[in-house]
C-alpha positions as CSV (number, residue, x, y, z in Angstrom):
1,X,2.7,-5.2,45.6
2,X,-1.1,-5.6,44.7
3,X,-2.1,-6.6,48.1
4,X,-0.9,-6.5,51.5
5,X,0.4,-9.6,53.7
6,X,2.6,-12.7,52.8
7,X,3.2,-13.6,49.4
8,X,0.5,-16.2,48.7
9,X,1.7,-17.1,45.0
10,X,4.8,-16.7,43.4
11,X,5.3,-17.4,39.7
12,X,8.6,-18.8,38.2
13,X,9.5,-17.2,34.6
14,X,12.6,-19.4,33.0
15,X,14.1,-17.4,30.7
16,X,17.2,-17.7,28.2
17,X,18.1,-14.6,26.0
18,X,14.4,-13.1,26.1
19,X,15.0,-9.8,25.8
20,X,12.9,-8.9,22.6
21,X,10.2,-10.8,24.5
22,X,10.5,-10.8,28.5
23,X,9.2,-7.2,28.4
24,X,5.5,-8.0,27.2
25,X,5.5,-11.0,29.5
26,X,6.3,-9.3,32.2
27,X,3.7,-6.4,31.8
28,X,0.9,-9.3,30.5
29,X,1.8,-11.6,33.7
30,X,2.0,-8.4,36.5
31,X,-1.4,-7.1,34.8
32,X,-2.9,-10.1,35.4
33,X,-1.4,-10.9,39.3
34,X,-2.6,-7.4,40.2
35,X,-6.3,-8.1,38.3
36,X,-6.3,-11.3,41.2
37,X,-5.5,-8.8,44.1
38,X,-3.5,-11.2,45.8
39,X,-0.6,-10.9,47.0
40,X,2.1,-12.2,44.4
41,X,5.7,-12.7,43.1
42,X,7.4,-13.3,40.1
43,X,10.8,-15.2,40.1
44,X,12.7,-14.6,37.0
45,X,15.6,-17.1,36.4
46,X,18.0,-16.2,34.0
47,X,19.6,-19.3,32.3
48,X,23.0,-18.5,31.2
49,X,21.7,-15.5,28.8
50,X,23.3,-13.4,27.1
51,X,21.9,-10.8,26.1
52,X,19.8,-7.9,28.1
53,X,17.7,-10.6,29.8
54,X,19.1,-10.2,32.8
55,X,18.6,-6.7,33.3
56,X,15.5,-6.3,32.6
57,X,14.2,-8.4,35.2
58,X,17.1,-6.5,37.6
59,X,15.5,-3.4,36.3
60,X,11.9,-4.0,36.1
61,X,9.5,-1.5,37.8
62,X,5.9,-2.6,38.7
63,X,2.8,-3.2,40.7
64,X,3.9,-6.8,41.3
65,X,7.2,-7.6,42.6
66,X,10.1,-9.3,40.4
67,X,13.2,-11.0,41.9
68,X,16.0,-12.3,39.4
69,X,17.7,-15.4,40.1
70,X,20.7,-16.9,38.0
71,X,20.5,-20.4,37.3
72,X,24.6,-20.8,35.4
73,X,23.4,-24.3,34.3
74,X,21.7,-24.8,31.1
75,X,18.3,-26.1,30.3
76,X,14.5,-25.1,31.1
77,X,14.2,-27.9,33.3
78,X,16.9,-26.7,35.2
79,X,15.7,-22.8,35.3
80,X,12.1,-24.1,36.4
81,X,13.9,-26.4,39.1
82,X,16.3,-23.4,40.5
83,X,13.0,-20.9,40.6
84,X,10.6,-23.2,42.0
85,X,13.8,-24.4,44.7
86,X,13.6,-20.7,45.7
87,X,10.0,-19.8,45.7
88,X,8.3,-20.2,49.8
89,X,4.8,-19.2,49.1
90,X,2.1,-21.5,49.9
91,X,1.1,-21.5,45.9
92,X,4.0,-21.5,43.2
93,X,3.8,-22.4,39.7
94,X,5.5,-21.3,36.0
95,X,4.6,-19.8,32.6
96,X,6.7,-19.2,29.8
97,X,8.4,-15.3,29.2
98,X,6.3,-15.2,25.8
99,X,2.8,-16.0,27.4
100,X,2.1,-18.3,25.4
101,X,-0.8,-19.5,27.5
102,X,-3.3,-17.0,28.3
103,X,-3.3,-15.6,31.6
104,X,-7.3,-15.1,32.2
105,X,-7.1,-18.8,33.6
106,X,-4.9,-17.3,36.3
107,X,-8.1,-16.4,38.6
108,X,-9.7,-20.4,38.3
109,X,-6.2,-21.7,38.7
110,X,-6.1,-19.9,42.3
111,X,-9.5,-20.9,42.9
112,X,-8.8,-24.7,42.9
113,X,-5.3,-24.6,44.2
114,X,-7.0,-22.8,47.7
115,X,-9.6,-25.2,47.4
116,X,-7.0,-28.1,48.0
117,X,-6.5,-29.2,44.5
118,X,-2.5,-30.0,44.9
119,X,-1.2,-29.7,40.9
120,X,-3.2,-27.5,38.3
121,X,-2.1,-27.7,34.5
122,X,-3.2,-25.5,31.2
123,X,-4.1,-28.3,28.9
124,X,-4.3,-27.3,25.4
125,X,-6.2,-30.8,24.8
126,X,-8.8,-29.8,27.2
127,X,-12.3,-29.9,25.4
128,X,-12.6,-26.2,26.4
129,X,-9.3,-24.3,25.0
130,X,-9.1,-22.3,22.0
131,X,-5.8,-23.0,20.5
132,X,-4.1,-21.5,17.6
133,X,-2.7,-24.0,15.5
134,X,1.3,-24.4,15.5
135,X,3.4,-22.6,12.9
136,X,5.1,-25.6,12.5
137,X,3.1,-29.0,11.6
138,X,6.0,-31.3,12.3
139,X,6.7,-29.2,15.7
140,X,2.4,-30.0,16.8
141,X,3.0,-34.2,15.5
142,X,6.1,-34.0,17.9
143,X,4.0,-32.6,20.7
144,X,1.2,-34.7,19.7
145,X,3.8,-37.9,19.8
146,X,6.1,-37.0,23.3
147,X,2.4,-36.5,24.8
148,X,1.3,-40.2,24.2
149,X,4.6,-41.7,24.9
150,X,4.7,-39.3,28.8
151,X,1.1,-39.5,29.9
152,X,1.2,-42.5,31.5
153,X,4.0,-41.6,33.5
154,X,2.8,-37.7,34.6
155,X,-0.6,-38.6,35.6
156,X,-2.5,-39.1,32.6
157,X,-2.2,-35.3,31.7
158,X,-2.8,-35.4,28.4
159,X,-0.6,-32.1,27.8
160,X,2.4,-32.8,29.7
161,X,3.7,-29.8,27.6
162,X,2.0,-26.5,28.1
163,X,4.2,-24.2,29.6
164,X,1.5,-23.0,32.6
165,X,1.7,-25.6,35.7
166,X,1.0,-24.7,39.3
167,X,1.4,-26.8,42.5
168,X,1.0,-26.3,46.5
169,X,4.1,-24.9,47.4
170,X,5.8,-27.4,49.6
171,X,4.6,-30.3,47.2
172,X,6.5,-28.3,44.2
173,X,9.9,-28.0,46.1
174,X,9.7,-31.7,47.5
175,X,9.1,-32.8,43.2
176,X,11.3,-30.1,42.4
177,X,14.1,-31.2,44.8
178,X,14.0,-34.8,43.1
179,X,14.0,-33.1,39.3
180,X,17.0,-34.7,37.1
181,X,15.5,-33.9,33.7
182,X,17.4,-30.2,33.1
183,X,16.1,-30.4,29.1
184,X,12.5,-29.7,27.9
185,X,11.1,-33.1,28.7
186,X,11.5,-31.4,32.0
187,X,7.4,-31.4,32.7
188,X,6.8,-35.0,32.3
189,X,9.2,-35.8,35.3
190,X,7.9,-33.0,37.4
191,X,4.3,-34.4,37.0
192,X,5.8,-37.9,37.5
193,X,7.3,-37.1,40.8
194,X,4.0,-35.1,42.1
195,X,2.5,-38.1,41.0
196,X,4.5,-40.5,43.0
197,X,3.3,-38.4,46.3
198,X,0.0,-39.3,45.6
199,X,-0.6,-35.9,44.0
200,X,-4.0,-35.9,41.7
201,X,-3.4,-33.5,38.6
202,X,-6.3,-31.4,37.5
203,X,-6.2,-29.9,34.4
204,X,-8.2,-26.7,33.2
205,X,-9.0,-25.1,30.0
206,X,-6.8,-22.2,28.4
207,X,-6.2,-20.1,25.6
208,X,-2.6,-20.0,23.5
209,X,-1.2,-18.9,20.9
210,X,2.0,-19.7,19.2
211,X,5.1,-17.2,19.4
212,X,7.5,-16.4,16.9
213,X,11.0,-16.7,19.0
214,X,10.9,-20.3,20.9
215,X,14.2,-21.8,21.6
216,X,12.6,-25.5,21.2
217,X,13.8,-26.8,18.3
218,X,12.1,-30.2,16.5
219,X,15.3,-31.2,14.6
220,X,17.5,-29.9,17.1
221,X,15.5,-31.3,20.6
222,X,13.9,-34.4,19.8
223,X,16.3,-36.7,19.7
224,X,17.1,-35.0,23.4
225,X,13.6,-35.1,24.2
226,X,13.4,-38.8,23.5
227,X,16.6,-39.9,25.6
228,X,15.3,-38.4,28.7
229,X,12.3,-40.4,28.0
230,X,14.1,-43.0,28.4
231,X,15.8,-41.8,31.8
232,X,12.5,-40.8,33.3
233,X,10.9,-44.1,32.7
234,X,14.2,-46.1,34.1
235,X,13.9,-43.9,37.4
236,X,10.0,-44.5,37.6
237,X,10.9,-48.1,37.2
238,X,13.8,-47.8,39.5
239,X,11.1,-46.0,41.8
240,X,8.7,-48.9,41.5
241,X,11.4,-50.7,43.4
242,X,11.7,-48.6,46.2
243,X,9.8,-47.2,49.1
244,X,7.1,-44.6,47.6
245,X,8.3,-41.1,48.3
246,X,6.5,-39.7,51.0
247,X,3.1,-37.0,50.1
248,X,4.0,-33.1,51.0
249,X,1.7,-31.6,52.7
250,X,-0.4,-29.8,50.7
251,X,-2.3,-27.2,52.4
252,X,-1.4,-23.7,53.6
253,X,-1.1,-24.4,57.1
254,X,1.5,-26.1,56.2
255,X,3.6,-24.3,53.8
256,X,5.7,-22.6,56.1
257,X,9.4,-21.6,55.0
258,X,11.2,-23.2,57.7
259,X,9.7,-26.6,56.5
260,X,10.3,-25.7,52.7
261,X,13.7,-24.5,53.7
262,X,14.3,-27.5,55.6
263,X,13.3,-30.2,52.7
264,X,15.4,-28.2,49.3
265,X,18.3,-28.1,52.2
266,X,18.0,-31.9,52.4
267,X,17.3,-32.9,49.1
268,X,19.0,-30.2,46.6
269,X,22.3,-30.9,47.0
270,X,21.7,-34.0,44.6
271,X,21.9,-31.7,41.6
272,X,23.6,-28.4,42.4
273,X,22.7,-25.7,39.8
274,X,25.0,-23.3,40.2
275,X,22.0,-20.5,41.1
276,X,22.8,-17.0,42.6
277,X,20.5,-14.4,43.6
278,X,21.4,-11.5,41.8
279,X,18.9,-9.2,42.3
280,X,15.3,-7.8,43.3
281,X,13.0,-5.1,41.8
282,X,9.9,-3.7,41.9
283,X,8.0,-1.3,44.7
């Protein structure tokens, strides 16, 4: 570990056959934990690979920490869900295997997280990021089109996309706990329900690139995409109706695992995931 004491972030890596690029990621994202010298985790959740995904993360050796979880059901929203259900650090959050987004904006991301700022989001949109532009025109209009027809309902992110998000801890298990979208509309829920606690999101520059190898597919995911759309605006609207879902605590007083524990114990069962804890690595 890079530092001594409790694990003060932990960082959730969904991954589904990622073997040609997990390796990279792994060595990018435990560089750049160690650079904070803090002490840090990172959850990998295999999701249903199969190929050598799971073993690297069983067998990975280095100055930060990796645990592997297996989350049997399919779907980054479900991966992200399972990890962040498991995390107990007072700071969690998750990044894609191919780090996409750069990881320099780890350091302010900490910064503003300790200074009470409940949910912080890379925003490729922000004024400030240098983006390189998509392989794929038709894949950046889709982006460009799911973001306008979400950011109303996450926030008013204007990204609700970017694969870096990061929350107080007991906030992201209590949103997490309520997560039904198991598809790669995943993020606009997750925003939604930290919304619905009352949860400001703030949103901070980055750099990305785009990665050969994603397993998002226009032609293949958007008409997926654009059903659970659908869903998440029928539960916000079926939320409207209801009692407003309480506000985690946010701070680090009060991230303590018993009360974590005790809230995914309550609320998890809703949408069992089939996860297993198969291994953990690293010194």
């Amino acid at each position: 570990m890079n530092a001594d004491g409790p694990v003060l972030l932990e960082i959730v890596v969904p991954a589904h056959n990622e073997a040609a690029r997990l390796p990279r990621g792994l060595a990018e994202l435990s560089a750049a934990l160690r650079r904070l010298d803090v002490p840090a985790e990172v959850i990998v959740v295999d999701n249903a690979s199969d190929d050598a995904t799971p073993a690297i993360a069983r067998e990975w050796a280095g100055p930060v920490p990796v645990r592997l979880l297996g989350c049997a059901r399919r779907g980054k929203g479900a991966a992200v869900r399972a990890g962040l259900l498991a995390t107990r650090a007072p700071y969690v959050g998750f990044c894609d295997a191919d780090m996409a987004t750069g990881l320099a904006a780890l350091g302010q991301v900490l910064e503003l997280l300790r200074a009470g700022d409940p949910v912080v989001v890379g925003s490729r949109r922000h004024p400030d990021s240098r983006v390189e532009d998509y392989s794929s025109p038709l894949r950046k209009l889709g982006a460009i089109t799911f973001n306008r027809l979400i950011r109303d309902l996450a926030g008013g992110v204007t990204d609700t996309q970017c694969g870096f998000k990061f929350f107080a801890g007991p906030l992201a298990r209590a949103a997490a706990a309520d997560l039904r979208t198991t598809g790669f509309a995943f993020d606009a829920e997750l925003l939604m329900q930290c919304a619905r606690r009352g949860a400001a999101v703030t949103d901070v520059p980055v750099e990305w690139r785009d990665v050969p190898g994603s397993t998002f597919s226009v032609r293949r995911h958007s008409v997926a995409c654009l059903c659970d759309l659908a869903r998440i605006r029928a539960l916000t609207w079926r939320a409207a109706s209801e009692p407003a879902a309480s506000a985690a605590p946010t701070s680090t007083a009060s991230a303590s695992a018993d009360g974590a524990d005790g809230a995914r114990e309550g609320r998890a069962r809703a949408m069992p995931l089939a996860v297993t804890e198969t291994s953990g690595s690293g010194p």
